[in-house]
C-alpha positions as a printed NumPy array, in Angstrom:
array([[-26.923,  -9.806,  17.307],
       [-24.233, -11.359,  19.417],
       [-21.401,  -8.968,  19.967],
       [-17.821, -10.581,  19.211],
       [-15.24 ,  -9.103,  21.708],
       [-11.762,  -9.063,  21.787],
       [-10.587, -10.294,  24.892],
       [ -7.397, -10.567,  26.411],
       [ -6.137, -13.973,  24.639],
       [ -7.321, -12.27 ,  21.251],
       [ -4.873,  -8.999,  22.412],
       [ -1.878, -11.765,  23.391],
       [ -2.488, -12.998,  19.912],
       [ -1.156,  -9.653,  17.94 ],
       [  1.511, -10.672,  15.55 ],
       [  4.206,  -7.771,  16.343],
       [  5.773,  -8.266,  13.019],
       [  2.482,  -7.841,  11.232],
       [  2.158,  -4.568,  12.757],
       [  5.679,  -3.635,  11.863],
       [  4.971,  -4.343,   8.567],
       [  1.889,  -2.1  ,   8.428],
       [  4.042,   0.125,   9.824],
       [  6.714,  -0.099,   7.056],
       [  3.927,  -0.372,   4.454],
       [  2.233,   2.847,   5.421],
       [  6.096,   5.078,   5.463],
       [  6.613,   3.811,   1.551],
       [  3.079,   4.479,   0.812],
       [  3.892,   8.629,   1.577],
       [  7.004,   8.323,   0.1  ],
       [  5.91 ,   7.175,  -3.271],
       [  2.657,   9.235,  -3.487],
       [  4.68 ,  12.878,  -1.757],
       [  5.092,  13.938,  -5.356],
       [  1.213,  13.359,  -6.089],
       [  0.063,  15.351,  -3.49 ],
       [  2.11 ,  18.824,  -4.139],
       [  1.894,  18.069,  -8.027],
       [  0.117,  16.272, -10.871],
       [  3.153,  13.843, -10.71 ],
       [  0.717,  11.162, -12.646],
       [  1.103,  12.764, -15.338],
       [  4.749,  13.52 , -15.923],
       [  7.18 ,  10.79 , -16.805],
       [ 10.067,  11.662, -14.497],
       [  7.795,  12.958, -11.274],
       [ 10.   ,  16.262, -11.339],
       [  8.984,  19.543, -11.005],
       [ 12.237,  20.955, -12.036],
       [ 15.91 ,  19.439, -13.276],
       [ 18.296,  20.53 , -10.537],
       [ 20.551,  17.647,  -9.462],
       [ 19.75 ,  17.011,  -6.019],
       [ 16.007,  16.356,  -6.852],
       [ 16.898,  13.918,  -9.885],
       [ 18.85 ,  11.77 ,  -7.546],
       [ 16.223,  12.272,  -4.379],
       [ 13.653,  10.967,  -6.968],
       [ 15.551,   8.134,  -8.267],
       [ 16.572,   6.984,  -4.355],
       [ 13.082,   6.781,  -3.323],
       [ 11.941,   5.315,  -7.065],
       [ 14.582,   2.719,  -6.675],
       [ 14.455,   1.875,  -2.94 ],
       [ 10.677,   2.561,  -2.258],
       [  9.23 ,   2.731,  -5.893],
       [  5.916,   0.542,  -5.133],
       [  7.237,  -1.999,  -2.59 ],
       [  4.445,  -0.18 ,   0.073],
       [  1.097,  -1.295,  -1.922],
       [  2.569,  -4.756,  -2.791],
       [  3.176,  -5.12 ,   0.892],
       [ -0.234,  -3.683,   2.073],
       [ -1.921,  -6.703,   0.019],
       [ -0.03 ,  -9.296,   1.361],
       [ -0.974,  -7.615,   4.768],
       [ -4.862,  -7.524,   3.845],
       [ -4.927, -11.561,   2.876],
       [ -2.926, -11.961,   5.815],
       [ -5.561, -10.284,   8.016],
       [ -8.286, -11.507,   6.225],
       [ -7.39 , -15.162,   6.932],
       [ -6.565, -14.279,  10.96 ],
       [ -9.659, -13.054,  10.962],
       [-11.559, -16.025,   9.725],
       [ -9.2  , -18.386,  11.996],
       [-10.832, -16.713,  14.981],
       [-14.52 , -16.787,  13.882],
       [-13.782, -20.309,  12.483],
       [-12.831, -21.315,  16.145],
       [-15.995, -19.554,  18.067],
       [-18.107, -21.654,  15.352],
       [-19.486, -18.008,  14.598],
       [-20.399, -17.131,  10.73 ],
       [-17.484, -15.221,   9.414],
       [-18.516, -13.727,   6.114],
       [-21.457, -11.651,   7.605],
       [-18.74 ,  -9.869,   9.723],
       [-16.008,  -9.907,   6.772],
       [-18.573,  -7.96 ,   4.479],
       [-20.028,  -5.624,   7.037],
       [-15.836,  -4.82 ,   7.685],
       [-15.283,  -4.108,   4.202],
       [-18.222,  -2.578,   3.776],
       [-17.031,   0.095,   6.837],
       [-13.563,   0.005,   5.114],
       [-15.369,   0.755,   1.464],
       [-17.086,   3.729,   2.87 ],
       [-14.288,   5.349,   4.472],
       [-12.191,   5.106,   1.54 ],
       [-15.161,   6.248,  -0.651],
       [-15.488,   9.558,   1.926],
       [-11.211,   9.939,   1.362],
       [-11.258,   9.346,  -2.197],
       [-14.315,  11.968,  -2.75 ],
       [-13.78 ,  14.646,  -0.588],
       [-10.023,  14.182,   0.65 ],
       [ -7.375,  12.818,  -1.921],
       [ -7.96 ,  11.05 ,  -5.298],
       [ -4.719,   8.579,  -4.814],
       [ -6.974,   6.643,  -2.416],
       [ -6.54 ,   3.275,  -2.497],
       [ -8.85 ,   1.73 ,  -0.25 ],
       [-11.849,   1.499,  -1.886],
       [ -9.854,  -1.136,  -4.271],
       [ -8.013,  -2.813,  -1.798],
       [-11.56 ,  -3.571,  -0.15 ],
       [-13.272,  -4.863,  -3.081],
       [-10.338,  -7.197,  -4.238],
       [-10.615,  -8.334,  -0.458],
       [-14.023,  -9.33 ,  -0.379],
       [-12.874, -12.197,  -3.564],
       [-10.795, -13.597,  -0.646],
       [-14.211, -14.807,   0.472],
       [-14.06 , -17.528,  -2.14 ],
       [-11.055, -18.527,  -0.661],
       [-11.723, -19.12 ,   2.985],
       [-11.215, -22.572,   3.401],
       [ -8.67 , -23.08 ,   1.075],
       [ -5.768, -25.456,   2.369],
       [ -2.331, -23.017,   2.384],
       [ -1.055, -25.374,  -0.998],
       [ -4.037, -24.073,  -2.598],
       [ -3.845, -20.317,  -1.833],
       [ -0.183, -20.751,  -2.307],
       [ -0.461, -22.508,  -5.843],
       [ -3.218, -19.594,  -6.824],
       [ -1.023, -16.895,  -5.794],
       [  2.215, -17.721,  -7.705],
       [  0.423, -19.002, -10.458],
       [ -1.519, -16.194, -11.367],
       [  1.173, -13.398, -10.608],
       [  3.659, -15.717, -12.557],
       [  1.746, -15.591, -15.913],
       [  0.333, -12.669, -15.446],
       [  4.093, -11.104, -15.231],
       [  5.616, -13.824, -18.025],
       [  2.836, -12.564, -20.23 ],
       [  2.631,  -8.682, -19.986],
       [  6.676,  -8.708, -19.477],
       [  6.832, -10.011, -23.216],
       [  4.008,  -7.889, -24.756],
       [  5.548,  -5.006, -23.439],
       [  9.05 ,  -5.561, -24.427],
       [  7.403,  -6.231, -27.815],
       [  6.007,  -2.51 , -27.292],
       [  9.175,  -1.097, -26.121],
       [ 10.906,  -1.57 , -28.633],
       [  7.968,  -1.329, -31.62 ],
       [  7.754,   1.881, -30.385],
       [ 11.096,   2.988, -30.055],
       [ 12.165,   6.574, -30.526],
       [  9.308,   7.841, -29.864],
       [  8.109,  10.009, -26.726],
       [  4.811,  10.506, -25.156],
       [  6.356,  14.425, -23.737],
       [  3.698,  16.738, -24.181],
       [  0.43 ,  14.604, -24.25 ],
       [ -0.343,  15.29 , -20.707],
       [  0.212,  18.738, -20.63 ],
       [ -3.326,  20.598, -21.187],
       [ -3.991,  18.228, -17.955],
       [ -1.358,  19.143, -16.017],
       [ -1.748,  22.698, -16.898],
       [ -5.689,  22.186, -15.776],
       [ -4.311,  20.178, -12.4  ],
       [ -1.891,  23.441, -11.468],
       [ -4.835,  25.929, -11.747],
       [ -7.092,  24.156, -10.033],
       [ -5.286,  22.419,  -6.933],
       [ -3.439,  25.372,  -6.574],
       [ -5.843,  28.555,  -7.261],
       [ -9.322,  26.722,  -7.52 ],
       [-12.545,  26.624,  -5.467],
       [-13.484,  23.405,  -2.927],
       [-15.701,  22.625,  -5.753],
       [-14.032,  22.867,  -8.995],
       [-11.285,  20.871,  -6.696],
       [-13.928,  18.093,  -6.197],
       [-14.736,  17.621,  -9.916],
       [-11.045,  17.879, -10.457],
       [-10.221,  15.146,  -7.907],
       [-13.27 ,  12.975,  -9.536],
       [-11.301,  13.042, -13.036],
       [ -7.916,  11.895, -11.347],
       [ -9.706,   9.451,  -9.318],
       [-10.644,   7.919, -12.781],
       [ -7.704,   8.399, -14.474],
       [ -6.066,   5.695, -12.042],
       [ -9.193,   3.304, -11.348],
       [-10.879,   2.563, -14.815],
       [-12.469,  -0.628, -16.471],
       [ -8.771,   0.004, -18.236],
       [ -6.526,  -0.675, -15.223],
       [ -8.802,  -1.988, -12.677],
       [ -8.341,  -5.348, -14.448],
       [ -4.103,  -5.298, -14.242],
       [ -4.537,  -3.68 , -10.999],
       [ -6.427,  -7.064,  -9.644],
       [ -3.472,  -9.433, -11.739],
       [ -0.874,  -8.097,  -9.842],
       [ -2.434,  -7.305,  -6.647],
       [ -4.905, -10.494,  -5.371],
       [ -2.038, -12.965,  -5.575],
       [ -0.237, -10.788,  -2.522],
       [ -3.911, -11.3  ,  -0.68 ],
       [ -3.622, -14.939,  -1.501],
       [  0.307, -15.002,  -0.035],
       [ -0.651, -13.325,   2.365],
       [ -3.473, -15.925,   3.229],
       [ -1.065, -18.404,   2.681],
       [  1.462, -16.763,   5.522],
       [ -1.531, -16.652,   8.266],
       [ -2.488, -20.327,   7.65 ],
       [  1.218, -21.188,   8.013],
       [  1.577, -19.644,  10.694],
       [  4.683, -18.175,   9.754],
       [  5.283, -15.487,  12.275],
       [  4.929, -17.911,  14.963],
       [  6.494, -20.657,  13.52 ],
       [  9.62 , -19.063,  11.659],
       [ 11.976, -21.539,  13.208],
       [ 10.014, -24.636,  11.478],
       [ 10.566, -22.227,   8.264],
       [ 13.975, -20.765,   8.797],
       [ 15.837, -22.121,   5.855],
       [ 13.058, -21.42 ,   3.225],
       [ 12.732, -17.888,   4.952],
       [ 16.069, -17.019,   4.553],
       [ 16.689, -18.753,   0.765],
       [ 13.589, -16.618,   0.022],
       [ 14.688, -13.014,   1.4  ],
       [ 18.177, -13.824,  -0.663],
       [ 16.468, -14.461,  -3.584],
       [ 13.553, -12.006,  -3.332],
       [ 15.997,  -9.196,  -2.117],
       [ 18.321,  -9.978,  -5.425],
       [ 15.229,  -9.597,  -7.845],
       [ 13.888,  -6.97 ,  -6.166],
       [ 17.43 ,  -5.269,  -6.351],
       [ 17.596,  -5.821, -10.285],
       [ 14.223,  -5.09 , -11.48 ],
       [ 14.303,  -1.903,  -9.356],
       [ 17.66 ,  -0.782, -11.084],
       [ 16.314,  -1.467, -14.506],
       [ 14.877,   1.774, -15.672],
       [ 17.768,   3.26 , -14.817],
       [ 20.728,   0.788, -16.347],
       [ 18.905,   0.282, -19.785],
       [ 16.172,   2.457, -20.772],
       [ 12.865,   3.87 , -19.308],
       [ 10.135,   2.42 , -21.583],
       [  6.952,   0.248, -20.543],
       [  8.549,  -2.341, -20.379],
       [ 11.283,  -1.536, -17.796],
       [  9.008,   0.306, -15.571],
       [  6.59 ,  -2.892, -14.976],
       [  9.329,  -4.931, -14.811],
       [ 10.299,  -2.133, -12.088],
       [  6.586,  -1.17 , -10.705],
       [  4.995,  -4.894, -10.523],
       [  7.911,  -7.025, -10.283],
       [ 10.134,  -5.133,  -8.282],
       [  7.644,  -4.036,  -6.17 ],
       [  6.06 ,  -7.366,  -5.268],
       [  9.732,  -8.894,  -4.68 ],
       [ 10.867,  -6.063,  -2.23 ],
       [  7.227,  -7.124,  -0.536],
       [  8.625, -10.317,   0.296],
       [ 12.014,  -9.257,   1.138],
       [ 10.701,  -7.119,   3.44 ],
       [  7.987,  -9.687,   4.751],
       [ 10.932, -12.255,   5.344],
       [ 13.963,  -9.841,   6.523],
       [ 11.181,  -8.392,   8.919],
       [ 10.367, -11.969,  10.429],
       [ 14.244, -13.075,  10.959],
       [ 15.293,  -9.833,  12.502],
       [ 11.815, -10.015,  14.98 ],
       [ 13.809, -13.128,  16.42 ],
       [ 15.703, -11.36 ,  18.609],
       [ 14.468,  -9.037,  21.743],
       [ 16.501,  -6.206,  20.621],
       [ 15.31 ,  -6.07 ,  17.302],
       [ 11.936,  -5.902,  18.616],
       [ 12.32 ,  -3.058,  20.814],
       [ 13.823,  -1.026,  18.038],
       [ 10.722,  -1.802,  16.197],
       [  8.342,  -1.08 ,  18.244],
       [  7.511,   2.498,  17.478],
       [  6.807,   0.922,  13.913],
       [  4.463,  -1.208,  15.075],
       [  2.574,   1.142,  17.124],
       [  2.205,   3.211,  13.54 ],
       [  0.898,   0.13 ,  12.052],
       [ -1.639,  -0.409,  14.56 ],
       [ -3.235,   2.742,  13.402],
       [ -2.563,   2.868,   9.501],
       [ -5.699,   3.402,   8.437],
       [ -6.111,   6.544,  11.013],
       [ -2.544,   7.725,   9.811],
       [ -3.103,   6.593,   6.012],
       [ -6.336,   9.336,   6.342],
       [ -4.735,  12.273,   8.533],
       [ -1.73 ,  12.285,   6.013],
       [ -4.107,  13.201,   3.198],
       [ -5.645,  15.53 ,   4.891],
       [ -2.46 ,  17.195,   6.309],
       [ -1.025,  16.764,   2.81 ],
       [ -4.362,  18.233,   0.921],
       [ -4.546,  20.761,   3.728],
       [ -0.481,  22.456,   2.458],
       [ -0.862,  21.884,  -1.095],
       [ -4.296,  22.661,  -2.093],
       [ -6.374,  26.527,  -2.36 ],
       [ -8.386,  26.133,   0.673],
       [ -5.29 ,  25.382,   2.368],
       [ -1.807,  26.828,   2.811],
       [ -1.666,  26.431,  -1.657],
       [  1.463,  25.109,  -2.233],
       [  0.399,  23.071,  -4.982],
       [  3.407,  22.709,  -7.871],
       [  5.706,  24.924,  -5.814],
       [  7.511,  22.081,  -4.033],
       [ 10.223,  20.159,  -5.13 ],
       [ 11.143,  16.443,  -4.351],
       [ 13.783,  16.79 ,  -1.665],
       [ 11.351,  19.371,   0.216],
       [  7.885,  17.002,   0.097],
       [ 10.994,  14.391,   1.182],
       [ 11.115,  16.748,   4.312],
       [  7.95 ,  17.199,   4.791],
       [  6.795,  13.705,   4.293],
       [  9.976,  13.283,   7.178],
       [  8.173,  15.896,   9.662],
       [  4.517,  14.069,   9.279],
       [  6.256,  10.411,   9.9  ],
       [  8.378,  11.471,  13.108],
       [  5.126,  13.621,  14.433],
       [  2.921,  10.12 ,  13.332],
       [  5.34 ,   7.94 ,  14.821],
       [  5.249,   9.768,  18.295],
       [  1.618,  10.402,  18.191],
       [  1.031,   6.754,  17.728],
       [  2.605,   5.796,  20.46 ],
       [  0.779,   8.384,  22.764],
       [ -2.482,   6.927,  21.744],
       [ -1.583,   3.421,  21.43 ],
       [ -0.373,   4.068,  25.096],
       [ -3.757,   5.123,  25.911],
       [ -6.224,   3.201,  24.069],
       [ -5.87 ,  -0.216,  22.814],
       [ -7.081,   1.127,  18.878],
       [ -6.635,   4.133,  16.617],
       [-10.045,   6.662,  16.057],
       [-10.885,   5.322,  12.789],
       [ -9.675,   1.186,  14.006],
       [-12.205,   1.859,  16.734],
       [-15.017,   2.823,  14.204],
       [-14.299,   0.187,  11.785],
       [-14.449,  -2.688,  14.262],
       [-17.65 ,  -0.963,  15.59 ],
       [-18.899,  -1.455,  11.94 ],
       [-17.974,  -5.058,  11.88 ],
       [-19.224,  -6.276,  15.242],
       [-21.933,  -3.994,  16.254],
       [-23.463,  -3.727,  19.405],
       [-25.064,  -6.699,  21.545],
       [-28.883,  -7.265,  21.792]])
């Protein structure tokens, strides 16, 4: 099998501001799941382990400014490297999709390894799966991915933004408080007191409890349209070519940055119900995506900008290595065969710890970056997908 290096044009042709964005992705991606990895936050409608003040507001802040901006972003990021990747391949005249599946194959396996024996919030397992569909779409002009993107997000979020209104208020008055709690209770004991193995059957049931036939499905709705924007943003090469795009990019990070401002604000003006907190979790989330995308790509115009970002980028150039060590550092001070600190830490101190592991990540990246040209686990996966020559 022919080997397929990456040679010095392919290392001139990093997008910085992809790798800033990884970067970005991978800091709201700790934020948002701190509280499930000291606590079975999943399970409690307000995330807190107890009322004081100062941990109602911490939570809100990070709900409101982080809440799940970090996944919607990743997606975007995974179509976006998806279609770079095929752009390259497509220009050797070298078959792409045996190399795409044998990479999310690699990817699939690693997350399978995290999700089983690590942390149960893993997400990459469905991230790779919904990235292999982006096979169908290889050749697809950017109108096409574009058009498939919006469309299906659009009535996808028009349609489960009524029904759930239509919930909301069908159901109003009541509360759900209580229904979780023989779970939660079970979650306490065994994170925090439990053996490794009563911990892995434990971990197997909250793996499930997230990724079911049940929300699989609305995962995917809300989800593969990022991959297809972010196929559409590699095929217009909008990184490189943000001046051709500068009005759009800026009439779309005004607009995006104003819905993602009001849906994420929602929960907290009206009422918390189902409907709100899509409205807050899916819409929200996928606007502040975009905001991000495009306030990222204007600021990146100038050479100061990009020396402040920098050390973000370096993160991002190893966020699958830093996705996995934060889980285990994470699993390692919460759970029994660790430090067991499991539901004995409030929100503004897994704030400060989530703090200490970014700064420590942030430096540590740039050591190794400074070193090698790839993270441990970058290394292995692009091993995986290229192999060795014959």
């Amino acid at each position: 099998m022919k080997r397929f290096k990456m040679n010095a044009a392919d290392k001139e042709q990093r997008i910085e501001a992809a790798d800033v964005l990884k970067g970005i992705a991978l800091i709201g991606i700790l934020l948002i799941n701190m509280p499930n990895f000291y606590s079975p936050a999943s399970y409690y409608d307000n995330n807190l382990l107890d009322g004081s003040r100062m941990n109602y507001v911490a939570n809100g802040l990070v709900d409101v400014v982080v809440g799940q901006t970090g996944y919607a972003l990743l997606a975007i990021l995974f179509g976006f490297g998806f279609m770079k990747m095929f752009e390259r391949t497509y220009e050797r005249q070298i078959s792409f999709t045996p190399f795409y599946v044998r990479r999310m194959a690699a990817l699939l396996i690693v997350g399978a390894i995290h999700a089983l024996f690590i942390w149960h919030g893993d997400m990459i397992v469905i991230y790779s799966f919904f990235a292999l569909i982006m096979l169908f779409f290889q050749e697809a002009k950017k109108e096409v991915l574009l058009a498939w993107g919006t469309g299906i997000f659009s009535i996808y979020a028009v349609i489960m933004t009524v029904i759930l209104t239509v919930a909301a208020f069908a159901n109003e008055g009541e509360t759900a408080a209580g229904i979780y709690q023989p779970i939660i209770d079970k979650a306490l004991q065994v994170y925090g007191h439990g053996s490794f193995a009563s911990i892995f059957h434990q971990r197997l049931l909250d793996w499930y409890y997230a990724y079911n036939l049940n929300t699989v499905p609305f995962m995917f709705l809300s989800l593969f349209p990022l991959f297809l924007l972010g196929g559409f943003i590699a095929k217009s090469e909008w990184f490189k070519e943000i001046e051709e795009y500068i009005v759009e990019t800026k009439w779309i990070c005004l607009i995006s940055f104003i819905v993602y401002g009001a849906s994420s604000v929602l929960p907290y003006t009206l009422d918390h119900n189902v409907a709100t907190s899509y409205i807050h979790d899916t819409i929200g989330g996928t606007a502040g995506a975009i905001f991000i995308v495009t306030l990222v790509t204007l600021a990146m115009r100038r050479v100061s900008i990009q020396k402040v970002m920098q050390p973000f980028a370096f993160l991002g150039r190893m966020i699958l290595t830093n996705y996995i060590v934060q889980s285990i550092v994470c699993t390692f001070l919460f759970y029994s065969y660790g430090l067991g600190y499991y539901g004995h830490i409030s929100i503004v101190e897994g704030l400060s710890i989530a703090a200490i592991i970014l700064s420590i990540q942030l430096l540590g990246s740039w050591i190794w970056i400074s070193l090698f040209s790839d993270g441990p686990l970058e290394k292995l996966i692009r091993y995986a997908t290229y192999g060795r020559s014959r």
